[in-house]
C-alpha positions in Angstrom: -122.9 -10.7 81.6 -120.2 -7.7 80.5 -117.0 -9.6 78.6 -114.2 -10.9 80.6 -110.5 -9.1 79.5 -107.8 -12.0 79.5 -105.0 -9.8 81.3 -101.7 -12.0 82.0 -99.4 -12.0 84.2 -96.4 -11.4 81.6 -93.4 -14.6 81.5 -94.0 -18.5 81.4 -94.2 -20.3 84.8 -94.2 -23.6 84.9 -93.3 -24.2 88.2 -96.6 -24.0 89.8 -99.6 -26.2 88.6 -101.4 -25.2 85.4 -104.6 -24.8 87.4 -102.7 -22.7 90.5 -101.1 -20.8 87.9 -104.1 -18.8 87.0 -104.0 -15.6 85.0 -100.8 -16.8 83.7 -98.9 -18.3 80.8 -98.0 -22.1 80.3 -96.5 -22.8 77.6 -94.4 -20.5 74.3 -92.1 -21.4 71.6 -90.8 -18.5 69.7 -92.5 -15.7 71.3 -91.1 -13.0 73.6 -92.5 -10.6 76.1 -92.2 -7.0 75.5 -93.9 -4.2 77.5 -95.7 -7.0 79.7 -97.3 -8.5 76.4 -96.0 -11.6 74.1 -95.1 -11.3 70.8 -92.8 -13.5 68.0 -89.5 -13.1 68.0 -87.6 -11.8 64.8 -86.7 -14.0 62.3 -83.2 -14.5 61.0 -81.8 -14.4 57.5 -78.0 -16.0 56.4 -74.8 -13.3 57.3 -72.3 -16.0 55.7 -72.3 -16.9 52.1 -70.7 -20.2 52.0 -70.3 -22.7 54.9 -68.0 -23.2 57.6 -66.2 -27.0 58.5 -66.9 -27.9 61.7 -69.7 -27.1 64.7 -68.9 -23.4 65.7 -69.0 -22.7 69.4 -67.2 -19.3 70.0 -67.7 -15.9 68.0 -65.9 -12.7 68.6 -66.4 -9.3 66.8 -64.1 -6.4 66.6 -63.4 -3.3 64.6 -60.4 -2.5 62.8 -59.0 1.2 62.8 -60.0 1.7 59.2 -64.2 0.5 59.9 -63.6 -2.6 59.0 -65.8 -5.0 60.7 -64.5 -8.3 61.7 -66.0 -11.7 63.6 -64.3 -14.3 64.8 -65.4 -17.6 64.5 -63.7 -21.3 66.7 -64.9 -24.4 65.4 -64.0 -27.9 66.6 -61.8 -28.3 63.3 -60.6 -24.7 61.9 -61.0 -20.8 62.9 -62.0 -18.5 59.9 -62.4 -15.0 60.5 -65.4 -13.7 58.5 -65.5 -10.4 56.6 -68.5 -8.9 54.6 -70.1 -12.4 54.7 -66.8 -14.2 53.3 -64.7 -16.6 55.4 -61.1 -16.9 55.9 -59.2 -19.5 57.2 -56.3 -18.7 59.9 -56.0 -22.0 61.7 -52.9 -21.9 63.0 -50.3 -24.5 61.8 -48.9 -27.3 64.2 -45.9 -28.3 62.3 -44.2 -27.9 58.7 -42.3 -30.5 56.7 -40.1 -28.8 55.0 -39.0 -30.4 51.3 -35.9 -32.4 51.6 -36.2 -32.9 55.3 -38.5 -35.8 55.2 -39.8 -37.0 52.2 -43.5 -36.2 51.0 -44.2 -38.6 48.8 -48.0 -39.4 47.1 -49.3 -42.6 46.0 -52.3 -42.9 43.8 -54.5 -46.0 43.0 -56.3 -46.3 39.7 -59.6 -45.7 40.0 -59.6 -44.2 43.2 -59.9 -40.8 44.9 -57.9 -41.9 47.8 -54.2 -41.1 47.9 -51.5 -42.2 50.2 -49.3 -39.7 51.6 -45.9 -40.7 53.2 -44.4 -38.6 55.6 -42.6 -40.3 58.9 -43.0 -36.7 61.1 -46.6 -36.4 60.1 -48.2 -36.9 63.9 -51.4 -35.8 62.5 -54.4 -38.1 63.7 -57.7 -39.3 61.9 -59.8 -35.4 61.5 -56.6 -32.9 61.2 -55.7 -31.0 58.1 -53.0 -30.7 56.0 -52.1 -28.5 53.4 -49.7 -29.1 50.3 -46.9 -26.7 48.2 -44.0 -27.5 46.1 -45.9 -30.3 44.1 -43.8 -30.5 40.7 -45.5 -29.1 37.6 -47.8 -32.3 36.2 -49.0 -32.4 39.8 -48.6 -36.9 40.2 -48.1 -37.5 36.1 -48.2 -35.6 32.9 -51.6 -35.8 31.8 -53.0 -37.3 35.2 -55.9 -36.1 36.5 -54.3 -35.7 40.2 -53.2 -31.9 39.2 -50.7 -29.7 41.0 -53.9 -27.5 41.6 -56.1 -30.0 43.2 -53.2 -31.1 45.5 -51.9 -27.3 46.6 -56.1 -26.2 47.4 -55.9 -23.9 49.7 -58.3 -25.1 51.9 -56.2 -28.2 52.6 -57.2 -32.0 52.7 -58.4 -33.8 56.0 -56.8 -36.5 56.9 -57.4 -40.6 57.8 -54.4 -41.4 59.6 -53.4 -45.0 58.8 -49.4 -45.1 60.9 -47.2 -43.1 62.3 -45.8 -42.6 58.9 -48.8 -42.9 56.4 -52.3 -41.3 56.0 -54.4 -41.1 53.0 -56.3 -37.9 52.0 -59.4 -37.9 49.4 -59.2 -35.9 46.2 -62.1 -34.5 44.1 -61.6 -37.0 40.9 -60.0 -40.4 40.6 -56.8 -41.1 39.6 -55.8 -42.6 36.4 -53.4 -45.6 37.2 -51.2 -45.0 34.0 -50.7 -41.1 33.8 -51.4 -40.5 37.9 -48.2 -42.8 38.6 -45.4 -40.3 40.0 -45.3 -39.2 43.8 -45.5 -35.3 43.5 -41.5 -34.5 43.3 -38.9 -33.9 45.8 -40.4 -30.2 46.6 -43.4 -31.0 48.1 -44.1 -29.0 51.8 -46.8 -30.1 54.1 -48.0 -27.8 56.7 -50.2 -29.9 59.7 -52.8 -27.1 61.1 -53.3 -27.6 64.2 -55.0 -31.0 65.8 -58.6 -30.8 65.4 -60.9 -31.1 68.7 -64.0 -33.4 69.6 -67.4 -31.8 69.0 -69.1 -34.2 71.4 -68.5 -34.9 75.0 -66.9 -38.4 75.7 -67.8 -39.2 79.2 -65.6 -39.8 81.6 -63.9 -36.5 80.7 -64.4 -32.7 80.3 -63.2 -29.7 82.2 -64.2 -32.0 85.3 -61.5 -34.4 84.8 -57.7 -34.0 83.7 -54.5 -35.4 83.7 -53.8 -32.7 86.8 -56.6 -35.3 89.2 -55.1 -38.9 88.7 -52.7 -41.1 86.4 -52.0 -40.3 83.1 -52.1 -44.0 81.2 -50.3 -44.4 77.5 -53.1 -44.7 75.1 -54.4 -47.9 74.0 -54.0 -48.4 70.4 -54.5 -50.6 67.5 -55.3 -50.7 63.7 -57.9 -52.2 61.8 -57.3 -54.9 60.0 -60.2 -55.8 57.7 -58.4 -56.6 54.4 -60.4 -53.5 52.8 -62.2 -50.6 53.8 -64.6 -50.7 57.5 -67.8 -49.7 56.2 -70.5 -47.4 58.1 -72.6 -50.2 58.0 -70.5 -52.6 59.8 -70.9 -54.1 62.7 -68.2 -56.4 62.9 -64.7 -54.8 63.2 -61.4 -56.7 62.8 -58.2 -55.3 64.5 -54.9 -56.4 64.3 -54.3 -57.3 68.1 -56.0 -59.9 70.2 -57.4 -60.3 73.1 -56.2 -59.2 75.7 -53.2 -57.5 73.9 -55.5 -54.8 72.9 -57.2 -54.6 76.0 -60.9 -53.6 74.9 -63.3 -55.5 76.2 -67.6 -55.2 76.5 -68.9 -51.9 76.9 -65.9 -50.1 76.2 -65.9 -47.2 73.6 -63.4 -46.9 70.8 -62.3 -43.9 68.8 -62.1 -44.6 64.8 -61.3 -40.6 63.6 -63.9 -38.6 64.3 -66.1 -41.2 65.2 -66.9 -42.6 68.3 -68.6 -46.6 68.7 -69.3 -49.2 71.4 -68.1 -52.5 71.8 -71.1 -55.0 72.4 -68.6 -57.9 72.4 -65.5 -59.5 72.2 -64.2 -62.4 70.3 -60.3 -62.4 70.2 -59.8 -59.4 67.5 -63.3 -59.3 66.6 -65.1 -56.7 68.5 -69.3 -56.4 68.1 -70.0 -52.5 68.1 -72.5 -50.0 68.1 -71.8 -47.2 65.3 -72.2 -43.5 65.4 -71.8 -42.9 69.4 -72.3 -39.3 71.6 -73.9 -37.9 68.8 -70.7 -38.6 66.3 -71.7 -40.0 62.7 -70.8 -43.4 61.5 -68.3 -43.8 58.2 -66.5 -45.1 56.1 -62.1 -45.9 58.0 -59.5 -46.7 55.6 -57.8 -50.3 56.1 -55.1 -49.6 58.5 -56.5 -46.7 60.2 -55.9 -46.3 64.0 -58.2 -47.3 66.4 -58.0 -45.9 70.2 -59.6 -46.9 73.4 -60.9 -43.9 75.2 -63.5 -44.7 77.9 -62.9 -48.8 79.5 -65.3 -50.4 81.6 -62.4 -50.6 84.3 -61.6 -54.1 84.0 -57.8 -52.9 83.9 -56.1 -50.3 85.4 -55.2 -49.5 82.0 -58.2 -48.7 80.5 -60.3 -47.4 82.7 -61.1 -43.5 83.1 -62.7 -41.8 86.0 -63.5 -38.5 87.6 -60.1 -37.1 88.1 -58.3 -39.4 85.6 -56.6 -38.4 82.1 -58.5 -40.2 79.6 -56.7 -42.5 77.0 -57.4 -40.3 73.9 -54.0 -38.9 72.6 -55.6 -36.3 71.3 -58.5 -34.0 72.7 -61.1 -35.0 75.3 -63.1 -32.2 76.2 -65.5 -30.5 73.9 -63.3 -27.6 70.8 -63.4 -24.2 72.3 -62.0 -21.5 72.1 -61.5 -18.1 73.5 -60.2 -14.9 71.8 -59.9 -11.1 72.3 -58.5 -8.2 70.6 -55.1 -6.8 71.0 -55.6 -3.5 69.5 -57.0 -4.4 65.8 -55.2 -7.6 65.8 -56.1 -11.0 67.6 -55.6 -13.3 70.0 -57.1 -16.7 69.7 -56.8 -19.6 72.1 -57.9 -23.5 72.2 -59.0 -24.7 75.3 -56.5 -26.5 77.3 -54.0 -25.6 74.2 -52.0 -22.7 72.7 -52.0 -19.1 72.5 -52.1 -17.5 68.7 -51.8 -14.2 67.6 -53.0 -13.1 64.2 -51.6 -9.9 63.0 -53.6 -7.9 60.7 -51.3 -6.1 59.3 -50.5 -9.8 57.5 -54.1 -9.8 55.6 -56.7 -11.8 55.6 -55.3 -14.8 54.1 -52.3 -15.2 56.3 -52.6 -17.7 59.8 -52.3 -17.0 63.2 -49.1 -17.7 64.7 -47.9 -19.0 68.6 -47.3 -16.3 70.8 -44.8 -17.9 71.9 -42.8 -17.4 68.4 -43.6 -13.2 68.7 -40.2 -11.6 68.8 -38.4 -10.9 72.2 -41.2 -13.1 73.5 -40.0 -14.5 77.2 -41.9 -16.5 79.7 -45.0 -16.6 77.2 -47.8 -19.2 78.4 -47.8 -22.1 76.1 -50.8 -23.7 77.5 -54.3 -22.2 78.6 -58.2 -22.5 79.2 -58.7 -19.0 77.9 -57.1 -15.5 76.8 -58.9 -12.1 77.4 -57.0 -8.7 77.1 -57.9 -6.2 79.9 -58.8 -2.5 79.5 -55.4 -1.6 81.1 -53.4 -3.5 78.4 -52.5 -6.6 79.7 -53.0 -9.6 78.1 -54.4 -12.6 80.8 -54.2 -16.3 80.6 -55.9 -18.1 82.6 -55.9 -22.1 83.7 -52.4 -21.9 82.2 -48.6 -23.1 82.4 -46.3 -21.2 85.6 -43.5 -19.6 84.8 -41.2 -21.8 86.9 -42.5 -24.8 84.5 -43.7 -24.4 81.1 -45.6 -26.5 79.6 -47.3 -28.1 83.0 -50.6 -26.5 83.0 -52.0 -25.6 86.5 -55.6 -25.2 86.3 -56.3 -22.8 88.7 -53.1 -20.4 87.4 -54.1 -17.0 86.4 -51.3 -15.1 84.4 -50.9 -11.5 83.2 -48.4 -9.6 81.0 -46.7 -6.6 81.1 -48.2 -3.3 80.2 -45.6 -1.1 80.4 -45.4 -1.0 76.7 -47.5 -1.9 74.0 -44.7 -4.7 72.5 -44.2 -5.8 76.5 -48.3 -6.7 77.0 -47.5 -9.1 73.8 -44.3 -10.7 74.8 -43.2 -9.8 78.5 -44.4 -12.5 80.6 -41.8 -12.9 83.1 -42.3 -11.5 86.9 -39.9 -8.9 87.6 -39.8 -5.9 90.1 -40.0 -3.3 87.4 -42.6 -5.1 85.2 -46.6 -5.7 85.9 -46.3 -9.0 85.1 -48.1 -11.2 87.4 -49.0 -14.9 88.9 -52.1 -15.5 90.9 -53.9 -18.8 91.7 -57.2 -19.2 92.9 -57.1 -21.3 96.3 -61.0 -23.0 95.7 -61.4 -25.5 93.1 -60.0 -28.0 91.0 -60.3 -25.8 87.9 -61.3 -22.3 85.9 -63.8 -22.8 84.1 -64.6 -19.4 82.5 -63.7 -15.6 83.1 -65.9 -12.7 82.3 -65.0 -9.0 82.0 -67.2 -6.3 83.2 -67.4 -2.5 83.3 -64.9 -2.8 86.6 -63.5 -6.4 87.1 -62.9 -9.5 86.2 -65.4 -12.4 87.4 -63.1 -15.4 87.3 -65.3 -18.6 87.8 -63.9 -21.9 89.1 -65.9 -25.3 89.1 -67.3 -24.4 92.7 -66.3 -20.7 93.7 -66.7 -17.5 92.4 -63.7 -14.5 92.3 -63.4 -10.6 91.9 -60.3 -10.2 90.0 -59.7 -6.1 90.4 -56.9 -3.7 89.1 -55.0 -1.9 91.6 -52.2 -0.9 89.5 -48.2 -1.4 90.9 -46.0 -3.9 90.0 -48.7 -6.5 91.4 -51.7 -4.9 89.4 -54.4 -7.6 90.2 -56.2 -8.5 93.3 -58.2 -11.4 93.6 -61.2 -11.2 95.9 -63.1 -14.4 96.9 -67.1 -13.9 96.5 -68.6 -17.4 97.1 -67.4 -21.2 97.4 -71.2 -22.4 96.8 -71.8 -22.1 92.8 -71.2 -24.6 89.8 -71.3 -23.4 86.1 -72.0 -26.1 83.4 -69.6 -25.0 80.6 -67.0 -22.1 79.2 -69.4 -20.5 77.6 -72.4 -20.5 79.9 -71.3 -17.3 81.6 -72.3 -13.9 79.3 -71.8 -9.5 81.0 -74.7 -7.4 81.1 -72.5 -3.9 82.0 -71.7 -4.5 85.6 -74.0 -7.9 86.2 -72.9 -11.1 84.8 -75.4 -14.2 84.2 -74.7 -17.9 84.2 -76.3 -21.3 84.5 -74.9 -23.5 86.6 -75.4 -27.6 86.7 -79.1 -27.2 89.1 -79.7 -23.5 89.0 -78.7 -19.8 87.2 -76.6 -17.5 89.2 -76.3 -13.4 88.9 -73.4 -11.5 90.0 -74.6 -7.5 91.0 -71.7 -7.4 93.1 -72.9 -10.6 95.4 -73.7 -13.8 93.7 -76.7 -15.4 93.8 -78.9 -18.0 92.6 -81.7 -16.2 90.6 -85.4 -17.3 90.9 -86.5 -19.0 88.1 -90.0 -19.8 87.0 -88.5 -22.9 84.6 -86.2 -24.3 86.8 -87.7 -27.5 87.0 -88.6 -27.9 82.9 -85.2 -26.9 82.4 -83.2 -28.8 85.0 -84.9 -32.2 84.6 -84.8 -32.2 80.9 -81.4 -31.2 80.5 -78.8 -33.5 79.4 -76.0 -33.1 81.5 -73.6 -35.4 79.2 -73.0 -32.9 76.6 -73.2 -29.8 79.6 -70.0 -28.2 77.8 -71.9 -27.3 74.8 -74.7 -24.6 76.6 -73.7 -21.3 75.2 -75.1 -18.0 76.3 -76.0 -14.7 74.7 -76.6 -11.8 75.3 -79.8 -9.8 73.4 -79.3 -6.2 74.3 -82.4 -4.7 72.1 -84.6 -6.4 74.3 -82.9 -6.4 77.4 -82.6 -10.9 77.2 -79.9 -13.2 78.9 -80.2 -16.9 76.0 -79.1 -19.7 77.0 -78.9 -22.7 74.2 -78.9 -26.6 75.5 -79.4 -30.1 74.2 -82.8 -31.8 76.2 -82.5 -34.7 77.5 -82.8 -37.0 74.7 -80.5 -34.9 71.8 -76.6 -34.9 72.1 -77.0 -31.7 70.4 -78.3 -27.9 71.1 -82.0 -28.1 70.3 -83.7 -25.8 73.1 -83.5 -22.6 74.7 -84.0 -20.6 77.8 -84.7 -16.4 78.5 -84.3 -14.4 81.4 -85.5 -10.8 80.4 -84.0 -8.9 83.1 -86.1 -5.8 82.5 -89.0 -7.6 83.4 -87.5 -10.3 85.5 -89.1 -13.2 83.4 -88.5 -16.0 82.0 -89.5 -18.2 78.6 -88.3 -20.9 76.5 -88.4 -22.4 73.1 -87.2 -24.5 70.5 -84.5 -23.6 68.2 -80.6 -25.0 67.6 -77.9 -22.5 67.9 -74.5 -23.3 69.0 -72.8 -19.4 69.6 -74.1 -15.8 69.8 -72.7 -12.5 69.8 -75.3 -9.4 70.6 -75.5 -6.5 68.4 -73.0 -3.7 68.4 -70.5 -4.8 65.9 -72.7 -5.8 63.4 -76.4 -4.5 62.6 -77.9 -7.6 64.5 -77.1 -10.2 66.6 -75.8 -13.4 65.1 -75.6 -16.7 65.9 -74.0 -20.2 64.6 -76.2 -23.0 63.4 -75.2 -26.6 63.3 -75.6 -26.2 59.0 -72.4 -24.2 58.9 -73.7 -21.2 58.2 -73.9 -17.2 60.8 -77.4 -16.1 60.9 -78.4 -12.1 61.1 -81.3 -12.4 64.1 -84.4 -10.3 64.5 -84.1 -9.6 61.2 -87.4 -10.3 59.4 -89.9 -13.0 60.6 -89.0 -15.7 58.7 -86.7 -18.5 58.6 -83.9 -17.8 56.3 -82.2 -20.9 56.5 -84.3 -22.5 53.7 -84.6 -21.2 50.5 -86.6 -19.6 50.1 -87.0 -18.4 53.7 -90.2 -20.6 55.4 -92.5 -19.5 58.2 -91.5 -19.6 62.3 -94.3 -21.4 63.7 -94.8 -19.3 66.9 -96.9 -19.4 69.8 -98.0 -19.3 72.8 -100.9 -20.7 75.6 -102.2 -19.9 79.1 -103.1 -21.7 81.8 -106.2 -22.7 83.0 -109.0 -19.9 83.9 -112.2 -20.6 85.5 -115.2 -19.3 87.2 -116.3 -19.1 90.9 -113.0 -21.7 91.6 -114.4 -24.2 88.6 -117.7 -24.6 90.8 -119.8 -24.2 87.6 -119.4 -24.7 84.2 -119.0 -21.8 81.5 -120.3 -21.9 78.5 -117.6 -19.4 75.9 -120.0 -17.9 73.6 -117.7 -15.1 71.3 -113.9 -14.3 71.4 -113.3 -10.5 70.4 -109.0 -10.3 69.4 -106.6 -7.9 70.4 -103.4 -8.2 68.7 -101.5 -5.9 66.4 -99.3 -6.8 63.2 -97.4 -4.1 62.8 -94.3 -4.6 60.4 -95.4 -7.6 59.1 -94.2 -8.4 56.2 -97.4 -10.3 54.6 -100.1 -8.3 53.0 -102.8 -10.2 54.9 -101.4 -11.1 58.1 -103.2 -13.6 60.8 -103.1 -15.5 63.6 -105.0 -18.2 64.9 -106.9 -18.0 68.7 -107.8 -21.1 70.2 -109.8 -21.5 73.1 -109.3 -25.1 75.0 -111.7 -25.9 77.6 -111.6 -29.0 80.3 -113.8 -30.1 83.4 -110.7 -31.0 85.9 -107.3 -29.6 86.5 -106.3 -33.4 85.6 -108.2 -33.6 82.6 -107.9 -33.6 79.1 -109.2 -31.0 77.3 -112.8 -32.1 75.9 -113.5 -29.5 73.2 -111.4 -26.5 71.5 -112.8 -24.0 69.1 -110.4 -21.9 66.8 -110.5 -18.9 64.7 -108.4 -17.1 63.1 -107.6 -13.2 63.0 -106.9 -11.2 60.0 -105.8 -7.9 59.4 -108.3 -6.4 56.6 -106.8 -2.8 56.5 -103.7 -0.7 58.4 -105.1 2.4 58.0 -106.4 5.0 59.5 -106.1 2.9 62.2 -105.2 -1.4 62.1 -108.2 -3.4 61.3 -108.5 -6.8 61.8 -111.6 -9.5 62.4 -114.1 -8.0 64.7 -114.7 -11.5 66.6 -115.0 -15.4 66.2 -118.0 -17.0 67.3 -117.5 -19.6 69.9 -120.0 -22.3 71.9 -117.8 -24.4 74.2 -118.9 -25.4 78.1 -116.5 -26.3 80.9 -115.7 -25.6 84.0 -112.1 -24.0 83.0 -110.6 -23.0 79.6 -107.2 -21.9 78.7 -106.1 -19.5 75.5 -103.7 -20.2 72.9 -102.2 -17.9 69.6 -100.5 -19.5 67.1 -98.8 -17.9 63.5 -97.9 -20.4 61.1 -97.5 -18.3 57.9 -94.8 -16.1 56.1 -94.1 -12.5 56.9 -96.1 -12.4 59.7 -95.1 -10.4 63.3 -97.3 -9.8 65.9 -98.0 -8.5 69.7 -100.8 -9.4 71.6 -103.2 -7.2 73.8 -106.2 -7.5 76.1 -108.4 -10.4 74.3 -112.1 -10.4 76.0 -114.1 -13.4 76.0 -118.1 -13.4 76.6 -118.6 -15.6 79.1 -121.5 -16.9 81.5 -122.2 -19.4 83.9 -124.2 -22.3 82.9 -125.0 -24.1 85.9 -123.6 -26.8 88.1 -123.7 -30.0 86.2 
């Protein structure tokens, strides 16, 4: 018989059956389609020489006047903006102690690295940062080894919190109890950055529930009371109240700092729990340190937390984002459901952002807002924020502008007059904004059920808002990304496009994607945007990880879809910079498509990438084939290895509900790329079944390739 060419349909469907899905692919982890034919993605090499605190979720890149090139980059605890690879710190600062105004006093225990700082107007929490000037010359004793330079670092201390007047900080060596026995001087100056946020979901809470919905309780709160340290092996904690004064009882969750447990039990200030909860880390709490009930098991009014209530937490509940845009070469930054920052730079590189609010001849300025975006006519937008009629109350559903009528007024001139283009809209469907997206001619303003136009009209009332759909649902800030006039998104059951409707898109992975999503931690999906090969990314945690560990493609050149494996928590397409990059959970920016190799180890290791069909058979699987030879096609053009190869596989099985019974492998090598791109003439096979599917696999170094038209030599061989 002549040899059968393996042509297939181009994209992964899993939708349909394996066996109904004939002349098809199945399955793919690190490949892309391109032209109608798969191939591995580019590899990725570090952008960022040192690491980052915190897990980044928002990245922004801009251009100053002079070429620099700039990228912003929000992390639950800080925002750096990076420059040639180097990061900079401009986390804005919550509050200043000023020397002499409240005493800042250090206390250092012999042997220890942890010191005591005492400062009554701290009202930092367990997680925030603080950063020290003014200590007195022999830093806390002359000849100590607590210096003035270890205490005035500049990237600050983080803090355990143990009262509303006391935290204790951890220094690089340990103090020496006869020579580190002063308290730093009567100079010292603390600056508080700005709270840090929660890098996992808490549930109960989230852009779906605020304080705006229900009753806003006074946090439950109490201290530990251990008589040392609370180990991150314990599983006993002590508090200081008791039942019920502290009102926790079974199956509530508690806040220690930055970590999150479960009480199993109760026995009057004895609780049983559960370390390291919704994907936080168990440590080491200081004696003392506060302890806050943040999701009840409704036994109380008091502790309980539902859709629509203000959870307990004092500090953050929803998942650190932020959102940020450039005012000319300068920036605006804002935290999610906090302030609006503007970082001047003019200032340099090494000075923080600022409020807004503090700009001079600033009036009317939002204090509070789920996002920031500067439009191409100048003004600057906040939306989900504070009215003017009562700042500080955040509305949800409030959409502000600035002025424009001068470049100082789209900074500072918020308030709604007749001869200003200051503005106040609201949408009228939902409970709250989730995200806002700019395109070539509008503004796509998405709520947590509807969909709205926001258009420029110019006049004193220069925005219009236009209502599209009342039908959609998004699953987080950052799930939304433009493509020119079209905007993508992934909502909580299906992805939406806007080409001036919105609708649900088609999606060949709906069902691998949608059942095996977890829809705890929805807030962390971020998508990108992968102009070089026309891609719409979406990152997600599966079902079983609390963290980003999968991801999704729509390629909207070809209208098809695949998946794969890989943990990224941000993106930001090409344009800016040389590549796209991308935040991984290590703390470092990755360069993508750059290479084929994993440069997050050192040295860089192989992607393992690949990709396998679905079933094929003969005369509808009436008789069985025997697979006598495989003849490749495939190229490896660019690879980086001198001997690239790739490994085919051919799998084949009786029934559409069988296992497979038998595979053969072989691999292909290229041998020469010239005149023309050699590589292993064919792989002798001799496998019999009534179907058989294809797989290619790479496994080593340096190697890229694209695959072609494979032929097989086949033949029946008979009924049983």
């Amino acid at each position: 018989m002549p040899l059968t060419k393996l042509q297939f349909k181009p994209g992964i469907d899993r939708e349909a059956t394996a066996y109904s899905n004939e002349g098809g692919w199945r399955e793919c982890d690190k490949v892309r389609f391109r032209f109608g034919f798969p191939e591995k993605i580019g590899g990725w090499t570090r952008y960022t020489s040192s690491t980052y605190q915190g897990t980044a979720r928002d990245l922004h890149p801009w251009v100053a006047l002079d070429g620099s090139r700039y990228l912003g980059v929000g992390t639950h605890l800080k925002y750096y903006i990076v420059e040639g690879g180097s990061l900079f710190d401009i986390t804005p600062i919550r509050a200043t102690q000023a020397a002499g105004s409240s005493a800042v006093v250090f206390a250092a225990t012999n042997g220890s690295t942890t010191v005591t700082v005492t400062d009554s107007g701290h009202g930092a929490g367990t997680g925030d940062f603080v950063v020290f000037s003014g200590v007195q010359a022999d830093g806390l004793g002359a000849g100590g080894n607590v210096t003035k330079a270890i205490l005035e670092r500049t990237e600050g201390f983080q803090i355990t919190r143990l009262s509303s007047s006391t935290y204790s900080i951890e220094v690089p060596t340990a103090a020496d109890g006869s020579t580190d026995d002063e308290n730093g001087g009567a100079s010292v100056q603390a600056e508080y950055q700005v709270s840090v946020g929660l890098d996992t979901q808490v549930g109960g809470t989230g852009w779906g529930a605020g304080a705006w919905g229900g009753t806003t309780e006074t946090a439950v709160e109490t201290t530990i009371n251990e008589g040392g340290t609370f180990s991150n092996s314990d599983g006993t904690l002590t508090v200081t109240s008791s039942n019920p004064t502290h009102q926790i009882a079974a199956n509530d969750f508690i806040l220690i700092g930055s970590e999150i447990l479960k009480v199993t039990n109760v026995s009057t200030n004895d609780l049983s729990v559960t370390r390291a909860q919704k994907g936080t880390t168990a440590t080491t709490h200081a004696n003392g340190a506060t302890v806050i009930l943040i999701v009840g098991n409704a036994s109380t009014d008091s502790d309980y937390v539902g859709w629509g209530q203000a959870s307990a937490l004092t500090t953050e509940t929803t998942l650190r984002t932020w959102s940020h845009d450039n005012f000319g070469e300068d920036l605006l930054i804002n935290i999610r459901d906090g302030g609006i920052f503007y970082w001047d730079r003019s200032d340099g590189l090494n000075t923080r952002a600022t409020a807004l609010s503090d700009e001079s001849g600033a009036t009317g300025t939002p204090t509070i807002a789920k996002q920031i975006m500067v439009s191409d006519q100048g003004h600057v937008i906040a939306f989900g924020c504070d009215t003017e009629a009562d700042p500080g109350t955040q509305d949800p559903l409030i959409i502000r502008t600035s002025s424009n009528t001068s470049v100082s007024a789209s900074l500072t001139k918020w308030q709604v007059e007749d001869t200003e283009t200051a503005q106040e809209l609201r949408l009228a469907s939902g409970s709250t904004i989730v995200t806002a997206v700019k395109t070539r001619s509008l503004i796509l303003v998405l709520s947590d059920n509807a969909a709205y136009a926001m258009t420029y009209q110019g006049g004193t009332s220069p925005y219009l808002l236009q209502s599209l759909s009342e039908s959609i649902s998004i699953t987080s800030p950052k799930a939304a990304v433009a493509v020119g006039e079209f905007v993508f998104w992934m909502g909580r059951d299906s992805f939406y496009i806007f080409d001036g409707n919105v609708k649900q898109m088609p999606c060949t992975l709906h069902d691998y994607v949608f059942t095996d999503f977890n829809d705890e931690q929805n807030e962390k999906i971020a998508a990108g945007h992968n102009s070089s090969f026309g891609e719409v990314w979406w990152f997600y945690p599966s079902k079983n990880s609390t963290t980003i560990d999968r991801y999704i493609i729509y390629n909207y050149q070809q209208q098809i879809w695949y998946y794969g494996n890989l943990t990224r928590t941000a993106w930001v397409d090409r344009g800016v910079h040389r590549n796209p990059i991308a935040a991984h959970t290590d703390g470092y920016l990755y360069y993508h498509e750059d290479g084929f190799d994993d440069g997050s180890t050192t040295p860089a290791s192989a992607i393992t990438a690949n990709i396998e069909s679905s079933q094929i058979d003969m005369g509808d699987g009436e008789q069985f084939t025997l697979v006598r030879r495989l003849i490749p096609d495939i190229t490896f053009r660019d690879s980086e290895n001198a001997t690239p190869s790739a490994n085919f596989t051919v799998k084949v099985r009786n029934f559409p509900g069988a296992n497979f019974s038998e595979s053969v492998s072989g691999s292909t090598a290229q041998s020469a790329t010239t005149p023309v791109e050699q590589y292993t003439n064919q792989t002798h096979l001799r496998l019999r079944g009534r179907s058989f599917a294809l797989r290619v696999e790479s496994t080593d170094k340096g190697v890229g390739w694209r695959l072609g038209a494979t032929r097989l030599d086949i033949r029946p061989d008979g009924r049983r």
